[in-house]
C-alpha positions as CSV (number, residue, x, y, z in Angstrom):
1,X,14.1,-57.0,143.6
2,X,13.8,-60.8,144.1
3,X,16.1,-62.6,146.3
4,X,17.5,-66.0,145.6
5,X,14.8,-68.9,147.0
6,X,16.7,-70.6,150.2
7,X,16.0,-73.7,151.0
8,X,16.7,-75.8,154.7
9,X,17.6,-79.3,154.8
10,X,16.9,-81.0,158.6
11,X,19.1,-84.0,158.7
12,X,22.9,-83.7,158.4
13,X,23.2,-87.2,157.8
14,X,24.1,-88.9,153.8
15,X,21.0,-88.1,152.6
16,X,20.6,-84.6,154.0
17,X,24.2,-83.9,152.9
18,X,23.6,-85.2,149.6
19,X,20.5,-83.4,149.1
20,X,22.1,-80.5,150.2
21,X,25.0,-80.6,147.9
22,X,22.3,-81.6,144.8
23,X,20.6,-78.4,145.5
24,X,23.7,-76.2,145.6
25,X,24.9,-77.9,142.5
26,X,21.4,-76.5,140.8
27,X,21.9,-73.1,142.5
28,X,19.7,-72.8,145.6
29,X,21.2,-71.4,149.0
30,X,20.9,-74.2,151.0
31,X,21.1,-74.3,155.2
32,X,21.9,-77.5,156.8
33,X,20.2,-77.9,159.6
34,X,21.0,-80.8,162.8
35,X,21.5,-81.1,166.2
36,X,24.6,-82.8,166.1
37,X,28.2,-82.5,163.9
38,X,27.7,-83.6,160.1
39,X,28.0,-87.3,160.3
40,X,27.7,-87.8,163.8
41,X,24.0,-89.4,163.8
42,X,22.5,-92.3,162.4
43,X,24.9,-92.2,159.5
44,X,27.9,-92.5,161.6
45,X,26.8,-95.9,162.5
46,X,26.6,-97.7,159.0
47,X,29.4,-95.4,157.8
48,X,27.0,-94.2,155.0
49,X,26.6,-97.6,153.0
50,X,23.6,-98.3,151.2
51,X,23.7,-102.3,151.1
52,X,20.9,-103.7,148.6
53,X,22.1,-106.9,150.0
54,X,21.1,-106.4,153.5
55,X,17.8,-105.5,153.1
56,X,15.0,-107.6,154.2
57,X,11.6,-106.8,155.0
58,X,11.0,-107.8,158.6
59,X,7.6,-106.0,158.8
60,X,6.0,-109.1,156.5
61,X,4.2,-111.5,157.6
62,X,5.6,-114.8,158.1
63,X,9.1,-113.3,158.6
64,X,9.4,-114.8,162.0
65,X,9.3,-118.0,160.7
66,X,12.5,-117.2,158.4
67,X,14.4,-116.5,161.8
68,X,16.7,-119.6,162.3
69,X,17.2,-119.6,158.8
70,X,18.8,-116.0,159.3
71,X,20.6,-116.4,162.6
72,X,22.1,-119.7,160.9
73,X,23.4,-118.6,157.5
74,X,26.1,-116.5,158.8
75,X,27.4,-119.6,160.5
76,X,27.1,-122.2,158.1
77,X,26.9,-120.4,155.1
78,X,24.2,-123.2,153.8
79,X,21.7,-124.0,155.4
């Protein structure tokens, strides 16, 4: 006799969730697996927005010169 496949998920935060609940929804048993509350880590923080807006890739090269363009946009809005 087979048992059902089970599946962990480490993370508890809106991706682990979500990926948790996506595998129930097909049928797997899923364990959620985290050292703190659901919510309570990383995700608690940006309240579990994904913002395509606010992406920028710092890691290229060059972006340190776009600094004082970014510091000053909030403020003026146009430079």
């Amino acid at each position: 006799m087979q048992s059902e496949a089970q599946t962990v998920v480490v993370g508890a935060g809106i991706v682990g969730i979500c990926t948790a609940l996506y595998l129930q929804d097909k049928g797997r048993q899923v364990t959620l697996v985290d050292r703190l509350a659901p919510g309570d880590g990383t995700s608690s923080g940006n309240a579990g927005i994904i913002s395509v807006g606010s992406v920028h890739p710092e890691a290229m090269p060059g972006a340190w010169k776009e600094i004082p363009h970014m510091l000053l946009l909030p403020i003026f809005g146009w430079v």
